[in-house]
C-alpha positions as CSV (number, residue, x, y, z in Angstrom):
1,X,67.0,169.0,240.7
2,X,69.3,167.0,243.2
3,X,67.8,165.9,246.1
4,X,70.9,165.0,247.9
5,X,74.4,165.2,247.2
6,X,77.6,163.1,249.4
7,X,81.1,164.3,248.8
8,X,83.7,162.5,250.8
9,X,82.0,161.6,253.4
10,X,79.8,164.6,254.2
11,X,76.1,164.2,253.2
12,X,73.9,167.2,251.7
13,X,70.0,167.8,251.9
14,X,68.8,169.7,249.3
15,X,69.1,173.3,249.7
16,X,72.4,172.7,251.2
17,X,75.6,174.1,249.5
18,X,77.6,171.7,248.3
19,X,81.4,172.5,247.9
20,X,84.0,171.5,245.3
21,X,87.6,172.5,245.1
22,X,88.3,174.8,241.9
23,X,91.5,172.5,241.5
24,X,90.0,169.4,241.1
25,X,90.9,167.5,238.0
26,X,87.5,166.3,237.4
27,X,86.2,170.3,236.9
28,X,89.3,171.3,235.3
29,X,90.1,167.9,233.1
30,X,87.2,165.6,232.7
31,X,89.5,163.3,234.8
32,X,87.3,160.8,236.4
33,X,84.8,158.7,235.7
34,X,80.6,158.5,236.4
35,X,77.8,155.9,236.6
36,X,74.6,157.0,236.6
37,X,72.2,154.4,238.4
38,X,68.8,153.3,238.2
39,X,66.8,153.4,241.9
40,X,63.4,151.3,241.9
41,X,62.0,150.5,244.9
42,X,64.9,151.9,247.0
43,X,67.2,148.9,245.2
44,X,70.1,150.4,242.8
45,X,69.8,148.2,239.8
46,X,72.8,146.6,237.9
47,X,74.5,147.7,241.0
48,X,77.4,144.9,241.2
49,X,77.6,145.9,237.4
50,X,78.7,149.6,237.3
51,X,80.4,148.8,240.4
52,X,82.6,146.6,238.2
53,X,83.1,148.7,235.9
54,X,84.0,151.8,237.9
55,X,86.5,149.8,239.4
56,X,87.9,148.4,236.7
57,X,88.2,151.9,234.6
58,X,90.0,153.0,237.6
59,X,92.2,150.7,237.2
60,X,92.9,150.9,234.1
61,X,93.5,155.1,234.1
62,X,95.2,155.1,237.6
63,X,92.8,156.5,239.8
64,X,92.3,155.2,243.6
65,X,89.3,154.0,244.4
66,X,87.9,151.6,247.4
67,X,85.1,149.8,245.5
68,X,83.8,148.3,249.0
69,X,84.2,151.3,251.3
70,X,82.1,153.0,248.0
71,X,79.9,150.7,248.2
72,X,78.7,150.9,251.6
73,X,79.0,154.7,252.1
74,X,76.3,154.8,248.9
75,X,73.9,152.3,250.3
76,X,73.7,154.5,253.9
77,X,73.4,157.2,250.9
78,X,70.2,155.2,249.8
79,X,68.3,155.4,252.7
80,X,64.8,156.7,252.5
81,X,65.0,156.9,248.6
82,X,62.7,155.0,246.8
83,X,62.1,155.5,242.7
84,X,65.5,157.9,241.8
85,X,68.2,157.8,239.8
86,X,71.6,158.3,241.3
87,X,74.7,159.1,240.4
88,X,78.6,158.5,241.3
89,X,81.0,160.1,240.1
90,X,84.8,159.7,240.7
91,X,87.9,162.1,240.4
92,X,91.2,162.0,240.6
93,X,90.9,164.6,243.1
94,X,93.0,168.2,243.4
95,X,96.3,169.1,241.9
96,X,98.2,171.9,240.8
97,X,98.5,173.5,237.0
98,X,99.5,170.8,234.5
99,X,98.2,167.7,233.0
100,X,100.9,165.4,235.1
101,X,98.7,164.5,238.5
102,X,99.9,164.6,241.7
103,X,100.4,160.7,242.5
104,X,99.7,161.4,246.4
105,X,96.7,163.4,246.3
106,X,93.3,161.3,247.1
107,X,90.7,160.4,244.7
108,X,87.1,162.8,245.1
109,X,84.2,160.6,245.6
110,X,80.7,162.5,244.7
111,X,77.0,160.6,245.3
112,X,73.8,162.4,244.4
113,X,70.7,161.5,243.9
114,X,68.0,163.0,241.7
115,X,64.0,162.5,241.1
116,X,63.1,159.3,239.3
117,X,62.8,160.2,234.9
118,X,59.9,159.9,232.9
119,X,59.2,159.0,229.1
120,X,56.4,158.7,227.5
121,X,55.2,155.2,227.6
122,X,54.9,154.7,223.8
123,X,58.9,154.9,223.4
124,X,58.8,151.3,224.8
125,X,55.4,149.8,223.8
126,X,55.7,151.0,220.2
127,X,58.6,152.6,219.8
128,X,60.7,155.7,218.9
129,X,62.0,157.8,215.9
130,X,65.3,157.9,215.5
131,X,68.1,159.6,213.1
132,X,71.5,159.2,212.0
133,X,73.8,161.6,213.9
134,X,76.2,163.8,211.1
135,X,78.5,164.8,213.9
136,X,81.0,161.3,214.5
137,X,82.9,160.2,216.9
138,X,86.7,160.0,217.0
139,X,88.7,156.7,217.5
140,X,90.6,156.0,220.9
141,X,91.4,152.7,222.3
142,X,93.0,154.1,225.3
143,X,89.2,155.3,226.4
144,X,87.3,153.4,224.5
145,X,84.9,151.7,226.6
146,X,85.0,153.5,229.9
147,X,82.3,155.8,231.1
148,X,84.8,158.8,231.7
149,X,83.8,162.6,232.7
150,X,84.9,164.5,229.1
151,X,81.3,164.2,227.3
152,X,82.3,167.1,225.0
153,X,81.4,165.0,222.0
154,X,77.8,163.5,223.5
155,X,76.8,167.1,224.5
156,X,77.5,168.2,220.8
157,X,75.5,164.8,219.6
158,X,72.6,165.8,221.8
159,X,72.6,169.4,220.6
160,X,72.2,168.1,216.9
161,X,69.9,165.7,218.3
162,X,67.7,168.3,219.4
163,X,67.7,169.3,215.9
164,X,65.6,166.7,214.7
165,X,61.8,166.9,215.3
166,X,60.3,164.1,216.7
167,X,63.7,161.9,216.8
168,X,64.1,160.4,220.5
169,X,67.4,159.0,219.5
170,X,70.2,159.1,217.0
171,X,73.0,155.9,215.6
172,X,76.4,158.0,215.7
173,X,79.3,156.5,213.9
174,X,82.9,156.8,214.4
175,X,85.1,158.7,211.6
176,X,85.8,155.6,209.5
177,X,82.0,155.5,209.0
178,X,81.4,152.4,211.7
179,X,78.4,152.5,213.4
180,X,79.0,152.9,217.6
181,X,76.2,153.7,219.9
182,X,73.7,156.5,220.3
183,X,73.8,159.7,221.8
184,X,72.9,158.1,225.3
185,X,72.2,154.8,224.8
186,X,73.8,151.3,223.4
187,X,72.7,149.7,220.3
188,X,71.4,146.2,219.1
189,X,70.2,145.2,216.1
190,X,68.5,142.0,214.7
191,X,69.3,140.0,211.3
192,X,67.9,136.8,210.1
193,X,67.2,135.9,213.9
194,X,70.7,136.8,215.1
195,X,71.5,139.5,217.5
196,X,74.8,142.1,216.5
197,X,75.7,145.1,218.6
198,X,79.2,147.0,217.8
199,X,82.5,146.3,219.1
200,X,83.7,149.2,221.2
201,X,87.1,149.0,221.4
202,X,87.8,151.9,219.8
203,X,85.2,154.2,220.9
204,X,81.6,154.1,223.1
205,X,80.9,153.6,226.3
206,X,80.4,149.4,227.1
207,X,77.3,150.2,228.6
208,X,75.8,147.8,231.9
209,X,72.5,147.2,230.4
210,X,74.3,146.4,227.1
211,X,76.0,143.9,229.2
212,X,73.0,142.9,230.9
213,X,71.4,141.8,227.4
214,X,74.1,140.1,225.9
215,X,74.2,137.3,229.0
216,X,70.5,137.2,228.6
217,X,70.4,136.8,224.8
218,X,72.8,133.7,225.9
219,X,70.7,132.3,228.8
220,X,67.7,132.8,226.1
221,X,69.9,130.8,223.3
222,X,69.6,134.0,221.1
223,X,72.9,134.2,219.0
224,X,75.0,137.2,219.2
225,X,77.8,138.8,217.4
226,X,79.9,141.6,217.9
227,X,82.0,143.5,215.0
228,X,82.5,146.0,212.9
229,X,79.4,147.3,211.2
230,X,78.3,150.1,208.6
231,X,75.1,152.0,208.5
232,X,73.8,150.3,205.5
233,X,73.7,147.1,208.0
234,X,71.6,148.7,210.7
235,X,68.9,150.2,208.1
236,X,68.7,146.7,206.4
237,X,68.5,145.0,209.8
238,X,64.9,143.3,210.8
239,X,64.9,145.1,214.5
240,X,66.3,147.6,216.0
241,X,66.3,148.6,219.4
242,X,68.6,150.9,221.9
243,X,69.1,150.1,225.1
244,X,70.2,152.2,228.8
245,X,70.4,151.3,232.6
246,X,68.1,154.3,233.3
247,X,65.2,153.8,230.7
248,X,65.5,149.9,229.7
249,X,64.8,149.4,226.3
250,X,63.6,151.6,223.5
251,X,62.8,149.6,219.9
252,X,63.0,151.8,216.8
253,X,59.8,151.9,214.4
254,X,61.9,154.4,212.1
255,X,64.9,155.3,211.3
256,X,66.1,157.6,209.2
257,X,62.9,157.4,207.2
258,X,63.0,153.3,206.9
259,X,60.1,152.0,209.4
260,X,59.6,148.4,211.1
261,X,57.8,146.7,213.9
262,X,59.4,145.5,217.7
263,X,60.3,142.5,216.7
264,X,60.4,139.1,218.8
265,X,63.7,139.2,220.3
266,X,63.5,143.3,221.1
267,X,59.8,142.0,222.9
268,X,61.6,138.9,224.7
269,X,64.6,141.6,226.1
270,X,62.3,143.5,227.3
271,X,60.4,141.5,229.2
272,X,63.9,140.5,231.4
273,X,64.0,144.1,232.0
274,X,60.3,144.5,233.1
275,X,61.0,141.5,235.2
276,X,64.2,143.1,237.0
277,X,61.6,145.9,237.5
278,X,59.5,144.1,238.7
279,X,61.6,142.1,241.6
280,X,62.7,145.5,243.1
């Protein structure tokens, strides 16, 4: 259910029709880009974060976008909200046929806001189940990284997600067998006291709250490293946890059959993320 929806300018209560060209390139392409936002307590959190990185995917695929003028319009968006999630999503905006874009025609700007989500509260005190996703992911640097409208591959991961009883989440790899992400979520793993998470420069989405972590393993003086990595490195690892803007942190007590208990680092990461909770 959306509660309220601004496109361009012009601000939607729910029940209100909300109109979108047929030619815009986000419906007909995937060209754009989204964040999807936490709201607690009215506050957007990680805001200055997916901020940075819609502008900066912009940037990098050519699409015009006024971070600040975005940035106020969605806080007036805000108003009266209080536990949500929200979403922005940018397009290119309207063209003719053709893959070539029309380099005059404006960017669409979208804002909705939906009712806050719920999880069961085990998935963070205790953990979840998770699997090993058959379906991969292919390899492209040009996208790698950004958070852009074609999810064609997630919404087949989360179909075979579905297919697993009792799995909350699922590792996906790319085609040369690396380990990425999961279906909606970044991952982290622990070895021997170190903390590893994939590099994703040539597929995945860098994800805010994966972001978020890494600065506070180094306030914490947790070591980090970012590579390559196979599956046989994740199953062997100590702790595993996943990680979104939206739910925080979920730590994996099985996976793909192999248990193990939250571990200290996955217990110390989450309690920076109850505490950013906790100051909205």
């Amino acid at each position: 259910m959306i509660r309220r929806v601004w496109i361009n300018g012009v601000t939607l209560e729910q029940g209100d029709t909300a109109v979108l060209s047929v030619a815009d390139r986000g419906l007909a392409y995937g060209d754009g880009l989204f964040e999807t936002i936490r709201i607690s307590g009215g506050r957007p959190l990680l805001f200055d974060a997916h901020m940075s990185r819609l502008g900066s995917s912009a940037a990098a695929l050519g699409i015009v976008f006024d971070a600040d003028a975005a940035a106020t319009a969605f806080a007036g968006f805000l108003a009266g909200s209080d536990e949500a999630v929200a979403k922005i999503i940018l397009t290119r905006g309207n063209s003719g046929r053709g893959y070539l874009p029309d380099p005059h025609a404006p960017s669409t700007l979208i804002f909705t806001l939906h009712p806050e989500m719920s999880w069961p509260p085990g998935h963070a005190a205790q953990g979840i189940v998770a699997t090993v996703c058959q379906q991969p992911l292919g390899i492209s640097p040009l996208l790698a990284g950004h958070k852009h409208l074609n999810r064609l591959e997630q919404v087949l991961l989360r179909r075979e997600l579905a297919t697993h009883e009792g799995a909350s989440e699922a590792l996906v790899l790319d085609v040369g067998g690396h380990v990425v992400e999961g279906v909606f979520s970044n991952v982290f793993w622990v070895q021997d006291g170190v903390l590893h998470s994939p590099r994703l420069d040539r597929a995945g989405v860098r994800g805010v709250m994966r972001q978020a972590l890494q600065a506070e393993a180094l306030r914490a003086g947790i070591p980090f490293e970012e590579g390559e990595y196979r599956l046989e490195q994740v199953l062997a690892a100590d702790e595993v946890f996943f990680c979104n803007s939206i739910y925080g942190i979920w730590p994996v007590r099985q996976l793909a059959a192999i248990e193990r208990m939250p571990g200290p680092i996955t217990r110390r990461l989450q309690r920076y993320w109850d505490e950013m909770l906790g100051a909205s």
